[in-house]
Residue frames as qw, qx, qy, qz and C-alpha x, y, z in Angstrom:
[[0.423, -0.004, 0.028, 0.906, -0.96, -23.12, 0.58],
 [0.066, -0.822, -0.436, 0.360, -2.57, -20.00, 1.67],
 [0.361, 0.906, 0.206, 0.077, -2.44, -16.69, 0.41],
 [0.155, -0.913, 0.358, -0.120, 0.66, -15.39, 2.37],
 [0.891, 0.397, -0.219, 0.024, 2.54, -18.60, 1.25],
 [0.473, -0.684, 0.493, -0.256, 3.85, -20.03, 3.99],
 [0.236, 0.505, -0.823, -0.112, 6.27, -22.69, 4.26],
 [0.845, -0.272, -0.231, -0.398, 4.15, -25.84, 4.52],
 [0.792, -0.303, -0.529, -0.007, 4.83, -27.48, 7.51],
 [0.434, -0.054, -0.352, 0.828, 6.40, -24.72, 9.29],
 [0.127, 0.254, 0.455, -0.844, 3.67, -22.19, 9.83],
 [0.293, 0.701, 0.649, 0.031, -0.05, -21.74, 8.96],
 [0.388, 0.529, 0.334, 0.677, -1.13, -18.85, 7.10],
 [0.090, -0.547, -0.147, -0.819, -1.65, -15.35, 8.39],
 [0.616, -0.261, -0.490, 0.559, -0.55, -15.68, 11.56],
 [0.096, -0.924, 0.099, -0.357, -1.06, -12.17, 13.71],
 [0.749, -0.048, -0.364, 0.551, 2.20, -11.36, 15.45],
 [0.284, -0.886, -0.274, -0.244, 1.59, -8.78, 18.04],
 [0.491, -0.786, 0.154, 0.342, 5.29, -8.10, 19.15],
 [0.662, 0.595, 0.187, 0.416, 6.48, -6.19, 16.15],
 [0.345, -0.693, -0.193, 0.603, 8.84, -3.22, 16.62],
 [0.586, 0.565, 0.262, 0.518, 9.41, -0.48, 14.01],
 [0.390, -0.432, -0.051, 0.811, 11.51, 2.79, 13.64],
 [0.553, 0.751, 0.353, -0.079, 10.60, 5.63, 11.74],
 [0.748, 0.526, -0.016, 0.405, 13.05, 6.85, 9.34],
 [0.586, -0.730, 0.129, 0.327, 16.31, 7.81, 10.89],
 [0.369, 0.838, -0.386, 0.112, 19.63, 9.41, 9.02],
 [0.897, 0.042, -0.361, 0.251, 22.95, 7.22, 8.83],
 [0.051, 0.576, -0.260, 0.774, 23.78, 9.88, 11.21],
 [0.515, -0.358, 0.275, -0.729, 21.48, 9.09, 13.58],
 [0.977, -0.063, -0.120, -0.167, 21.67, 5.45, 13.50],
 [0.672, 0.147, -0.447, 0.572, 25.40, 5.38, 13.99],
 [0.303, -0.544, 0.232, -0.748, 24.55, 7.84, 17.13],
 [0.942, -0.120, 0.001, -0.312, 21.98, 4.91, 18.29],
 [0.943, 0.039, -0.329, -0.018, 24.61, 2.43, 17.93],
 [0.317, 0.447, -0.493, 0.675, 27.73, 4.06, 19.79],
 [0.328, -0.459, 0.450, -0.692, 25.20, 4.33, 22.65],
 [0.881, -0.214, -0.017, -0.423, 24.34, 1.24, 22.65],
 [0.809, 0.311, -0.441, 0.233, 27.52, -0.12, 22.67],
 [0.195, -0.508, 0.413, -0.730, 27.96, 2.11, 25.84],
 [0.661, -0.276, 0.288, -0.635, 25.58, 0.24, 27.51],
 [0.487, -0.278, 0.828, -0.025, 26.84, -3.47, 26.66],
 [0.745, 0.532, 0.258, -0.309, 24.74, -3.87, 23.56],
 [0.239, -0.314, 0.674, 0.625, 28.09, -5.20, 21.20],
 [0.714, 0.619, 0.298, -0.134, 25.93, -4.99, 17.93],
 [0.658, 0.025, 0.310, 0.685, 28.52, -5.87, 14.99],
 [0.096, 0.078, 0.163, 0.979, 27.09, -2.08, 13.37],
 [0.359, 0.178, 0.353, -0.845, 24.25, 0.11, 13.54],
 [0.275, 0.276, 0.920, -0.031, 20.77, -1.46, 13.15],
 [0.382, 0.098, -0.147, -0.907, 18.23, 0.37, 9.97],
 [0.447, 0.376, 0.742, -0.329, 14.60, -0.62, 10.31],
 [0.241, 0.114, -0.448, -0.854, 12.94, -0.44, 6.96],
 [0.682, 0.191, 0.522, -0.475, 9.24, -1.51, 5.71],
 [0.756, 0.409, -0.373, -0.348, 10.09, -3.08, 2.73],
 [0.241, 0.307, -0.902, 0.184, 12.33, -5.83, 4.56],
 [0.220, 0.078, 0.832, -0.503, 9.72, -6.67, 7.11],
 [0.728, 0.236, -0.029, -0.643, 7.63, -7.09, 4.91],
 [0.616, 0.361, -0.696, -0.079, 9.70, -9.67, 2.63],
 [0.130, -0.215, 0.881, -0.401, 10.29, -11.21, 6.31],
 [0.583, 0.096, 0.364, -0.720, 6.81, -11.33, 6.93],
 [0.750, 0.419, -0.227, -0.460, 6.28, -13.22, 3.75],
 [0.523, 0.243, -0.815, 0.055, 8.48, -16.16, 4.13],
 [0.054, 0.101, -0.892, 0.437, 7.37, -16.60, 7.58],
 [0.115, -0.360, -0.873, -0.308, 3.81, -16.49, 7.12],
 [0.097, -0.393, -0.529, 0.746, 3.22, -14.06, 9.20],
 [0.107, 0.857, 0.485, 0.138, -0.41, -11.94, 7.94],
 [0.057, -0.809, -0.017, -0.585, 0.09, -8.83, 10.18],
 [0.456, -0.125, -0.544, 0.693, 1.87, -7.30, 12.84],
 [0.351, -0.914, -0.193, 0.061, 0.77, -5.24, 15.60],
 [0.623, 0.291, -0.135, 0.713, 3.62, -2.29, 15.67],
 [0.551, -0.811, -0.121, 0.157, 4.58, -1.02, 18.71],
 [0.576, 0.432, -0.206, 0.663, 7.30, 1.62, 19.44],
 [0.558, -0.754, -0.307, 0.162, 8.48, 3.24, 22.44],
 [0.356, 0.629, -0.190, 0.664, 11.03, 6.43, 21.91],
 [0.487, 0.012, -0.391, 0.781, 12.15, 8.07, 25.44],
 [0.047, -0.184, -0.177, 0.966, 10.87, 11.12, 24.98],
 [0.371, 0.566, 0.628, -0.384, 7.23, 12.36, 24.49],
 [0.484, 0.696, -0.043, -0.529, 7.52, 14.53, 21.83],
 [0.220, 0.436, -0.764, -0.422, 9.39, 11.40, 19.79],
 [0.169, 0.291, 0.940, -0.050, 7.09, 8.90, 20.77],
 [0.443, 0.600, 0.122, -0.654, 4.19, 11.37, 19.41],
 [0.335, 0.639, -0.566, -0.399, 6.17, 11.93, 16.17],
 [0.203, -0.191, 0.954, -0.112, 6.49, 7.96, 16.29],
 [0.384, 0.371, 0.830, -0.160, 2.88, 7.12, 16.49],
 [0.385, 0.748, 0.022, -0.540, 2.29, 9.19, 13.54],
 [0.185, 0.261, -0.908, -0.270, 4.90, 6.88, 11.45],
 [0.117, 0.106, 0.962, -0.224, 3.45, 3.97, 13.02],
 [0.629, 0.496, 0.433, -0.413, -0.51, 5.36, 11.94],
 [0.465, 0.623, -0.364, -0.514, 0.72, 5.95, 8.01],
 [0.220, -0.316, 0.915, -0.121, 1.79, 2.56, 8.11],
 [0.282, 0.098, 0.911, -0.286, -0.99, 1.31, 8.70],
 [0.487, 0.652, 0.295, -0.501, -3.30, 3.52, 6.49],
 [0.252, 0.628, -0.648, -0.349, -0.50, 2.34, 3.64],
 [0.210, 0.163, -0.964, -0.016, -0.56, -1.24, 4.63],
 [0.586, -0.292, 0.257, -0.711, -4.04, -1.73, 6.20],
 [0.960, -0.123, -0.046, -0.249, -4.08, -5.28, 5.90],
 [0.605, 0.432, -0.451, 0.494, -0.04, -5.84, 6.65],
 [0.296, 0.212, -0.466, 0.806, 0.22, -3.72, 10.00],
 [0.335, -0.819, -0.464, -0.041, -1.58, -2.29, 13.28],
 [0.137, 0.614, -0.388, 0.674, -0.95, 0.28, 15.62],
 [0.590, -0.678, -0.387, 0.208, -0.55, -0.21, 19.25],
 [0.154, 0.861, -0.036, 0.483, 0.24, 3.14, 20.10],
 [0.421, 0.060, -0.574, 0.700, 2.90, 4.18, 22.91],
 [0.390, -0.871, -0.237, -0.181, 1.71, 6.48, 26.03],
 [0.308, 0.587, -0.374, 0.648, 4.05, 8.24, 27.56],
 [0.684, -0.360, -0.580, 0.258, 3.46, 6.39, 31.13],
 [0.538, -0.184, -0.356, 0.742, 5.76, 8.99, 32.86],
 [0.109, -0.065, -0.133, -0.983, 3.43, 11.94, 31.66],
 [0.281, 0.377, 0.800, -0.372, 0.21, 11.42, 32.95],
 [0.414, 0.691, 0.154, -0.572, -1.42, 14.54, 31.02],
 [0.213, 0.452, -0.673, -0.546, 0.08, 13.55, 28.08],
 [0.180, 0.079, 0.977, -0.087, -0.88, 9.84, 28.51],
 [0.304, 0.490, 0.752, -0.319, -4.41, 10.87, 28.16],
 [0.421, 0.709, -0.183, -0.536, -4.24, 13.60, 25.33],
 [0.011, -0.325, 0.909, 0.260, -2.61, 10.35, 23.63],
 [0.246, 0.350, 0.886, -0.178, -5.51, 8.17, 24.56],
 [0.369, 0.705, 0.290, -0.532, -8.25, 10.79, 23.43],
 [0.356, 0.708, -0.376, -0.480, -6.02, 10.91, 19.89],
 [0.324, -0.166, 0.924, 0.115, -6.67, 7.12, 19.05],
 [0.421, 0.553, 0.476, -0.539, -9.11, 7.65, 17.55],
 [0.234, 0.873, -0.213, -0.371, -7.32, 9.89, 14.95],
 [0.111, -0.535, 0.832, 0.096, -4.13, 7.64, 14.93],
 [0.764, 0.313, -0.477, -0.303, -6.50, 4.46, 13.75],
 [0.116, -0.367, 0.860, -0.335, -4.79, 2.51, 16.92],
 [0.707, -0.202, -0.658, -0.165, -5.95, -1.10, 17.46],
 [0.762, -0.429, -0.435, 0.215, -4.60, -1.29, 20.77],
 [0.048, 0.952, -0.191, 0.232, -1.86, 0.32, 22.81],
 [0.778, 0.095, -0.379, 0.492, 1.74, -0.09, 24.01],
 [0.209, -0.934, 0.211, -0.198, 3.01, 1.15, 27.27],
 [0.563, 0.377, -0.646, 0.352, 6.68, 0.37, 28.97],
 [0.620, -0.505, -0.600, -0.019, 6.72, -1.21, 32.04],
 [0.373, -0.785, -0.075, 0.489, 9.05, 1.50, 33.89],
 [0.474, 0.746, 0.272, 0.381, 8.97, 4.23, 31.90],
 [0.188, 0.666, -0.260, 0.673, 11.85, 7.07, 32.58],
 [0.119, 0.162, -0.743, 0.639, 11.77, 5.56, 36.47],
 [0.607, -0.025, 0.221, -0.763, 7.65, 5.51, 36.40],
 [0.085, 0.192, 0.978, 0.002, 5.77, 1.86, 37.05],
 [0.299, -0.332, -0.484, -0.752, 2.81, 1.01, 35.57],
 [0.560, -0.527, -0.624, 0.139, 1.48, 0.23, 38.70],
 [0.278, -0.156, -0.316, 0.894, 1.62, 3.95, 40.06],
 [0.014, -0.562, -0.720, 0.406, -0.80, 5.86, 41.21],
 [0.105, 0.521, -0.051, -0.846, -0.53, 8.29, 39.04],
 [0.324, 0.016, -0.667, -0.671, -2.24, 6.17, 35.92],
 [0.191, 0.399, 0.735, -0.515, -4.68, 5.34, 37.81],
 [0.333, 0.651, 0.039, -0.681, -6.91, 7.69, 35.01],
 [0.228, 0.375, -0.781, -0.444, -4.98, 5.67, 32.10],
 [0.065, -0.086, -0.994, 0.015, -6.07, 2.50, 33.60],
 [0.374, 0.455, 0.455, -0.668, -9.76, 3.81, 34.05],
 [0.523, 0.552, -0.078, -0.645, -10.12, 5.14, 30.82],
 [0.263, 0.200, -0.917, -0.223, -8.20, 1.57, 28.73],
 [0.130, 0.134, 0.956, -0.227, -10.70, -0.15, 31.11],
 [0.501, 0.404, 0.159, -0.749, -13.63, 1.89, 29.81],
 [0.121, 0.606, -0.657, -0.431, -12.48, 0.50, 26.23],
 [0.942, -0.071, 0.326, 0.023, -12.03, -2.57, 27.17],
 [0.437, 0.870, -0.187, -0.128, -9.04, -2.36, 25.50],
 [0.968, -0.033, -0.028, 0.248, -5.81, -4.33, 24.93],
 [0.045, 0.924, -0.376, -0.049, -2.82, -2.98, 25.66],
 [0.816, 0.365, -0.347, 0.285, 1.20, -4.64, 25.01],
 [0.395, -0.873, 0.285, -0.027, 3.61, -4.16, 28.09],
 [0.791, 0.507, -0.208, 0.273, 6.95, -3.91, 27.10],
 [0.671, -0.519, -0.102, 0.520, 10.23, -3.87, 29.24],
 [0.106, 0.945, -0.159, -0.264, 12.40, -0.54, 28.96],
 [0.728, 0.685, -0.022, -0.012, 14.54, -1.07, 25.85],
 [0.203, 0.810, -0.295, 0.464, 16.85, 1.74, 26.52],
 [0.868, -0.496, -0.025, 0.009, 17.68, 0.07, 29.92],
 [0.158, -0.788, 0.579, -0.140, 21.84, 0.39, 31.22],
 [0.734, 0.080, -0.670, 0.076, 23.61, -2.76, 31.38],
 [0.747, -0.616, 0.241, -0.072, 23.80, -4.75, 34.62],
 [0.786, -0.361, 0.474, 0.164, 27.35, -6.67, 35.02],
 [0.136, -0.443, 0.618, 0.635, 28.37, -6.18, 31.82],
 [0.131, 0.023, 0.835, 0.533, 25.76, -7.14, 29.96],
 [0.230, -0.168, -0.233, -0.930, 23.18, -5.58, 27.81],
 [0.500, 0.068, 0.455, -0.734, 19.59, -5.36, 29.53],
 [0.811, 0.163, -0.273, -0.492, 17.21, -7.08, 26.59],
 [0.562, 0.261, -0.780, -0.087, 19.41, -10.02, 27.74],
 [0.407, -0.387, -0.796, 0.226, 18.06, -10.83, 31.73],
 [0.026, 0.170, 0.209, -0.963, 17.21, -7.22, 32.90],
 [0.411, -0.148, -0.512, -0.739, 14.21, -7.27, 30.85],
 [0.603, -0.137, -0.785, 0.026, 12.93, -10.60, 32.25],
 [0.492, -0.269, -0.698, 0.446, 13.07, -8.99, 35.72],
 [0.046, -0.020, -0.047, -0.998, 11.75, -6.04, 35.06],
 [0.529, -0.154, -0.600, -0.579, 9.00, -7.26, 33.31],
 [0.615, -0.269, -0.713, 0.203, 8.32, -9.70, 36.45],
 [0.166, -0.281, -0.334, 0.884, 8.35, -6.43, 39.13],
 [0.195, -0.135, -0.274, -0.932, 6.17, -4.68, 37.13],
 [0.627, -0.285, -0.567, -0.451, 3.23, -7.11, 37.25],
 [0.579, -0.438, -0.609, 0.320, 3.67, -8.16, 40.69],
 [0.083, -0.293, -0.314, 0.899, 3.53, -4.65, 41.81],
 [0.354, -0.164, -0.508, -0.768, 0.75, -4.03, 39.12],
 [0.517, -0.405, -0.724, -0.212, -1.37, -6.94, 41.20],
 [0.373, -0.133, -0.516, 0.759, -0.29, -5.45, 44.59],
 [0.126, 0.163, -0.066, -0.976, -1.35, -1.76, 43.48],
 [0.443, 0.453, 0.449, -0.630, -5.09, -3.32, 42.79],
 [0.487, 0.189, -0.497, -0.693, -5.04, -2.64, 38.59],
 [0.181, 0.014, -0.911, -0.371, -6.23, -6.05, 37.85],
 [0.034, -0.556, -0.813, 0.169, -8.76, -6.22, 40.15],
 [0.046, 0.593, 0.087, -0.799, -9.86, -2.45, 39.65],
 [0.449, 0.542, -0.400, -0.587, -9.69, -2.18, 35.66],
 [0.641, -0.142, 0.754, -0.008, -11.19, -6.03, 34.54],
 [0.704, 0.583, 0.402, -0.048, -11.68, -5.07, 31.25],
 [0.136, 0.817, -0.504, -0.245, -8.29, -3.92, 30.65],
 [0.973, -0.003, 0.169, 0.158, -6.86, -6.88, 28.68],
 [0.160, -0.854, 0.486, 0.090, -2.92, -6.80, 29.11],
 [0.950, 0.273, -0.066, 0.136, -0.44, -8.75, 26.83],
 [0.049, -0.994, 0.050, 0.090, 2.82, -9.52, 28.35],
 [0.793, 0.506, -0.207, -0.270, 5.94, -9.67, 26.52],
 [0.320, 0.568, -0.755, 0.067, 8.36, -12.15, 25.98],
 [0.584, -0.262, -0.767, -0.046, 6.18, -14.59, 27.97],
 [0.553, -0.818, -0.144, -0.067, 5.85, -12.76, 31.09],
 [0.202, -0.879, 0.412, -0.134, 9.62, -11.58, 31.13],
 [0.297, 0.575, -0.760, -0.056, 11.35, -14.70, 29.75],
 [0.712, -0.079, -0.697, -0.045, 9.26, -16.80, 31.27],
 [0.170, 0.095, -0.589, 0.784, 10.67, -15.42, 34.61],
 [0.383, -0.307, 0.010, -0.871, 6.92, -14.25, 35.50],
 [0.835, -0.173, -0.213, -0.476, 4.99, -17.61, 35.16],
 [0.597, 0.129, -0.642, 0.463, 8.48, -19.33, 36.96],
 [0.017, -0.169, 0.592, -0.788, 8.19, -17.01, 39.77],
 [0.578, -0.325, -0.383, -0.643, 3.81, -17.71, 39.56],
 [0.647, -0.460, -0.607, -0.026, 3.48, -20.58, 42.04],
 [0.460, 0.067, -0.230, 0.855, 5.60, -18.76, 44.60],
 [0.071, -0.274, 0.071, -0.956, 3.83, -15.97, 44.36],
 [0.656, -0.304, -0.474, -0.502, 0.74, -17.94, 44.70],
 [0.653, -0.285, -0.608, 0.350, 2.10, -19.65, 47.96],
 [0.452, -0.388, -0.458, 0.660, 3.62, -17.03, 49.89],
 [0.219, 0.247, -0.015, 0.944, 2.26, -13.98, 48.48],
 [0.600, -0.506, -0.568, -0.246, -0.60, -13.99, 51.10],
 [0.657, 0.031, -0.530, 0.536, 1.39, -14.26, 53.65],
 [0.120, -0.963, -0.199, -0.134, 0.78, -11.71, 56.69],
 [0.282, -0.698, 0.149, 0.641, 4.73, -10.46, 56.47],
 [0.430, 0.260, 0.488, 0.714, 4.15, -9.73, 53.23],
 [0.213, 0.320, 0.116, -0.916, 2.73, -5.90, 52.43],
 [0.118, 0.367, 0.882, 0.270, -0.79, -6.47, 51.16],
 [0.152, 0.193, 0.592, -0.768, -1.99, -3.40, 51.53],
 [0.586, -0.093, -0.082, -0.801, -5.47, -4.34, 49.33],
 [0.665, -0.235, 0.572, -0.419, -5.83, -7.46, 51.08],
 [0.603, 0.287, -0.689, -0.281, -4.88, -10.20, 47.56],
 [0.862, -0.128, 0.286, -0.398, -6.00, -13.60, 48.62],
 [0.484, -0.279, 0.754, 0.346, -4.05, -16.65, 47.55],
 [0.462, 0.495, 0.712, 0.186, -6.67, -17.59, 45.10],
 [0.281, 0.918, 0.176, -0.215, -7.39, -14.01, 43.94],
 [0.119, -0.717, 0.539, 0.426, -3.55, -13.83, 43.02],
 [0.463, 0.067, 0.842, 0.267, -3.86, -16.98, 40.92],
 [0.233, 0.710, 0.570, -0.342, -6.81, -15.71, 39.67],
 [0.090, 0.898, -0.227, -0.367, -5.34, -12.05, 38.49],
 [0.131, -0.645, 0.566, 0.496, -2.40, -13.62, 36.60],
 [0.549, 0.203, 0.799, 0.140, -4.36, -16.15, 34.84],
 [0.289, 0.850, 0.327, -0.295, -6.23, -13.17, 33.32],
 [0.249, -0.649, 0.478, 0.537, -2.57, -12.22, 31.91],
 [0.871, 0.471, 0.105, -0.087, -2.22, -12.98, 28.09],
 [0.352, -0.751, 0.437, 0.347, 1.40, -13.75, 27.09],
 [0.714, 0.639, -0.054, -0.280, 3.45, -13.86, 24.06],
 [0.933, -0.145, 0.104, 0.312, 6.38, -16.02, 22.69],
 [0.330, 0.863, -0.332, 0.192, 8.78, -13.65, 21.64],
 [0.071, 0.671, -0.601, 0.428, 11.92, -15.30, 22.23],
 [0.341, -0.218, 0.768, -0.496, 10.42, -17.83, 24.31],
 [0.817, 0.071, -0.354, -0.451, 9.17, -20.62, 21.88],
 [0.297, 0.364, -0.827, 0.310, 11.01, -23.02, 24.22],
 [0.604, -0.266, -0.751, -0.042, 9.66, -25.56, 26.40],
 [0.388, -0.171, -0.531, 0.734, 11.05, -24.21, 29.61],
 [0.223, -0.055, -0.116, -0.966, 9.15, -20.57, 28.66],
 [0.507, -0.148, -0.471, -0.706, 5.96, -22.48, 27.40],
 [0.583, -0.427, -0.689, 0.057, 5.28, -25.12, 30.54],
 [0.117, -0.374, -0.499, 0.773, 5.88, -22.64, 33.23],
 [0.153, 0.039, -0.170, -0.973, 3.66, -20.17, 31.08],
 [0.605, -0.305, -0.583, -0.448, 0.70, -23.33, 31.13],
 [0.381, -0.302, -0.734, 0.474, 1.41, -23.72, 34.97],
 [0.075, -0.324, -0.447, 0.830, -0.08, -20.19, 35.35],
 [0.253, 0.411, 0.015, -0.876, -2.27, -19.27, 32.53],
 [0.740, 0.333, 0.567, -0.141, -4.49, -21.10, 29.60],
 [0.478, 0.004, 0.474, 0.739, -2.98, -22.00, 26.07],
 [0.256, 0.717, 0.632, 0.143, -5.64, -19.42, 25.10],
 [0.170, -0.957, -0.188, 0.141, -3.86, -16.70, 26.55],
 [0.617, -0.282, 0.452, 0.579, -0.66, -17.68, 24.64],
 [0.598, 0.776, 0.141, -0.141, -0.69, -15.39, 21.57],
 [0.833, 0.234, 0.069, 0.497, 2.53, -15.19, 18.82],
 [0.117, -0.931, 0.277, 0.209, 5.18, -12.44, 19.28],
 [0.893, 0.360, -0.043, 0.266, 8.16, -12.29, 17.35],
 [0.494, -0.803, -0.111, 0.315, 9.92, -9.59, 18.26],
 [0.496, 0.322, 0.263, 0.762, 11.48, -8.20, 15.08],
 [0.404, 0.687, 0.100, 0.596, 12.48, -5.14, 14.01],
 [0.442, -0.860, 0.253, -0.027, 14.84, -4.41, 16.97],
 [0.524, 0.566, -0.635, 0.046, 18.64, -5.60, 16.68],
 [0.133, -0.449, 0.852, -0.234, 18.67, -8.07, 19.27],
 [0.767, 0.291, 0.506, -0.267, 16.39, -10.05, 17.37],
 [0.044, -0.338, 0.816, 0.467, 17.32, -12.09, 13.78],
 [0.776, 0.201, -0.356, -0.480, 15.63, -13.46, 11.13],
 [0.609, 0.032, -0.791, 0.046, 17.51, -16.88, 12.13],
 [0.071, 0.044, -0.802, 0.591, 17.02, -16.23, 15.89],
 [0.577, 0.118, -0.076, -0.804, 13.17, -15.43, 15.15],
 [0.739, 0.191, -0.534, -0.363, 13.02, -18.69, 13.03],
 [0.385, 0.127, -0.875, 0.264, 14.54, -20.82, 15.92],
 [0.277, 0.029, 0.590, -0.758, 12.00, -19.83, 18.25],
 [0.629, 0.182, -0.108, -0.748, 9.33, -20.14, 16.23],
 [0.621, 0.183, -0.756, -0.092, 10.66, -23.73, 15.12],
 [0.211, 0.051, -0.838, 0.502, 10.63, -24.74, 18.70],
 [0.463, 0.155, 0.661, -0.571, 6.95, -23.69, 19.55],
 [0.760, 0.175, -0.324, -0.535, 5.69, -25.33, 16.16],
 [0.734, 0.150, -0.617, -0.240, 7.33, -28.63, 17.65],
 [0.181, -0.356, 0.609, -0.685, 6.89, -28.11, 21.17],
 [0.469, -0.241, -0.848, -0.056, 5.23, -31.29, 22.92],
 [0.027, -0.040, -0.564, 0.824, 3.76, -29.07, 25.63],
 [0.441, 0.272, 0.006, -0.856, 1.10, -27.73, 23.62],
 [0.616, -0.027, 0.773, 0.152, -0.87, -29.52, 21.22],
 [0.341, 0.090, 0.538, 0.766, -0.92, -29.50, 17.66],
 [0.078, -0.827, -0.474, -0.292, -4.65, -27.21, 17.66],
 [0.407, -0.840, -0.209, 0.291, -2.91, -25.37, 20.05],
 [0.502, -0.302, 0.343, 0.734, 0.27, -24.39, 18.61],
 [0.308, 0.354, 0.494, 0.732, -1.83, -23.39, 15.73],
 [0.234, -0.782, -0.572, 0.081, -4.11, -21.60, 17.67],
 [0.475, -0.514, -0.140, 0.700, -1.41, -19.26, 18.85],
 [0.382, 0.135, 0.540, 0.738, -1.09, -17.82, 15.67],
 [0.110, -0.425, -0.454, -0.775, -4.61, -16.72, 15.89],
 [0.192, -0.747, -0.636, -0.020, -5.93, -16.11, 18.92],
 [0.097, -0.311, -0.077, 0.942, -4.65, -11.98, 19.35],
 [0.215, -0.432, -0.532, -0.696, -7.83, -12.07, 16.63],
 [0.374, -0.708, -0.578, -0.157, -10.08, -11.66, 19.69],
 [0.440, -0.515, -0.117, 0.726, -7.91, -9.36, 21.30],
 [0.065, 0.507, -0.115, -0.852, -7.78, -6.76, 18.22],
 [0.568, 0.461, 0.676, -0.085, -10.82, -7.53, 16.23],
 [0.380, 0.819, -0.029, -0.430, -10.96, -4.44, 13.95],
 [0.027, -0.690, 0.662, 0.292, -7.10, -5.34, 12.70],
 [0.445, 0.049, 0.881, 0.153, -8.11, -9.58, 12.14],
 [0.603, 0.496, 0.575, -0.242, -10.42, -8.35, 10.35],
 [0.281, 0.828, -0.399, -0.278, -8.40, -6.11, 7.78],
 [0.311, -0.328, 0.866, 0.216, -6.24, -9.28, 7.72],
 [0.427, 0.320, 0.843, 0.070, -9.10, -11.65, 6.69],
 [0.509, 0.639, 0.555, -0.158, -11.24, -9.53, 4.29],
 [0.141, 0.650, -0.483, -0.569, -8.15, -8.38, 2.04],
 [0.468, 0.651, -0.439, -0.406, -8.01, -9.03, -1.41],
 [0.840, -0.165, 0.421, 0.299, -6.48, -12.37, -2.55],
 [0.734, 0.484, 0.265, 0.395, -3.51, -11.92, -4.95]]
């Protein structure tokens, strides 16, 4: 039994979970606002969803989780600012409990970078961007500068699908919209050059590559995306596409599940599997959390060094933050 007194035989200790989500403090005004529109949009939550840090902590603590990486992603620039300013006190309150991966405002280029230049300030391990962000891919030419300067870094960033997303057919985006988003992005990301352009940008993406839907669609892409009626215009190679997406690090939110976790070893290495939970959003649960989680601690895909492994390998991804983990206090 470890410090962070985990259930023994259900997780190791101090576990980094790098697909955390928090809100900063909202009025019961403004959360029943949040929930009327989300019911607009197919989201049937049973009532409106408050994020607090004293629950996610207690969460944290039964599930063993050490520390999250906390990522948030408001609409608008001047709330995602106002955001990553919650999201630094946090951390300078909880330094061995919480990171930041700050947001960027993708769709604002100048902003994007007056963001970047104010990580410093903000204490940011890493960063969070969305994968179409107010109608902007990350794979546009206009971050071109973003991706330069993350690649200077070397830096890790978190790509998240767009939250705030319309249902499709009646039903709410976070449920397959996401998944296919997420899966466009990156294949228009490899198209558009980033990976091979910015190799020291190290990109974590979530929910396994989009439910899994990425590393499903992988061989595919690998076969025919070569192809000469396919648009290529920086010339990807079969192998160079294989190549690029291995480089991809993906997390389990949601997607401890065989199906998720063997297509996710058909395209990448179990090294590049890190833990994601995907709390503190409402279309995540403490029990729906725990069922994933239960499914990649007894997943025969992996093996048992692996499965723990997950837990810990985002330590080489945001050193500064493992390290606040490991050299707190006991007690």
């Amino acid at each position: 039994m470890g410090r962070w007194g985990a259930q023994a035989g259900t997780m190791p200790d101090a576990w980094i979970d790098v697909h955390a989500h928090y809100t900063p403090p909202t009025t019961s005004e403004q959360r029943e606002a949040t929930w009327r529109s989300m019911r607009d949009a197919c989201f049937l939550a049973p009532e409106p969803y408050h994020w607090t840090v004293e629950r996610t902590l207690e969460q944290m603590d039964r599930s063993g989780i050490g520390m999250q990486m906390l990522s948030n992603q408001p609409t608008t620039t001047e709330a995602l600012l106002a955001s990553n300013d919650y999201g630094a006190s946090l951390v300078r309150r909880y330094p061995d409990r919480f990171g930041l991966l700050a947001a960027l405002p993708t769709d604002d280029i100048a902003a994007t970078m007056a963001e970047l230049d104010r990580a410093a300030e903000l204490g940011a391990d890493g960063f969070a961007v969305t994968c179409r962000r107010n109608g902007v891919y990350l794979g546009d030419p206009s971050l071109e500068p973003m991706w330069a300067e993350i690649d200077r870094r070397g830096a890790t960033v978190f790509a998240h699908p767009d939250a705030y997303a319309d249902g499709v057919q009646g039903r709410p985006a976070p449920l397959l919209e996401v998944g296919f988003e997420t899966t466009r992005t990156i294949v228009d990301m490899l198209y558009a050059g980033v990976f091979r352009k910015y190799p020291h940008a190290k990109l974590i993406v979530a929910h396994c590559g989009g439910g899994g839907a990425l590393p499903a669609m992988s061989g595919r892409l690998g076969l025919l995306g070569a192809q000469p009626w396919v648009p290529n215009p920086n010339g990807l190679s079969t192998d160079e596409i294989r190549v690029q997406l291995r480089r991809l690090y993906l997390d389990t939110a949601s997607t401890g599940f065989p199906s998720c976790l063997a297509a996710a070893l058909s395209m990448t290495t179990p090294d590049h599997l890190v833990y994601g939970s995907d709390s503190g959003v409402p279309c995540s649960t403490e029990e729906t959390i725990e069922a994933s989680r239960k499914s990649l601690l007894e997943s025969d895909v992996l093996t048992p060094r692996q499965r723990q492994d997950i837990g810990r390998n985002a330590a080489t991804l945001f050193p500064s933050a493992a390290s606040r983990l490991d050299d707190a206090p006991i007690g």
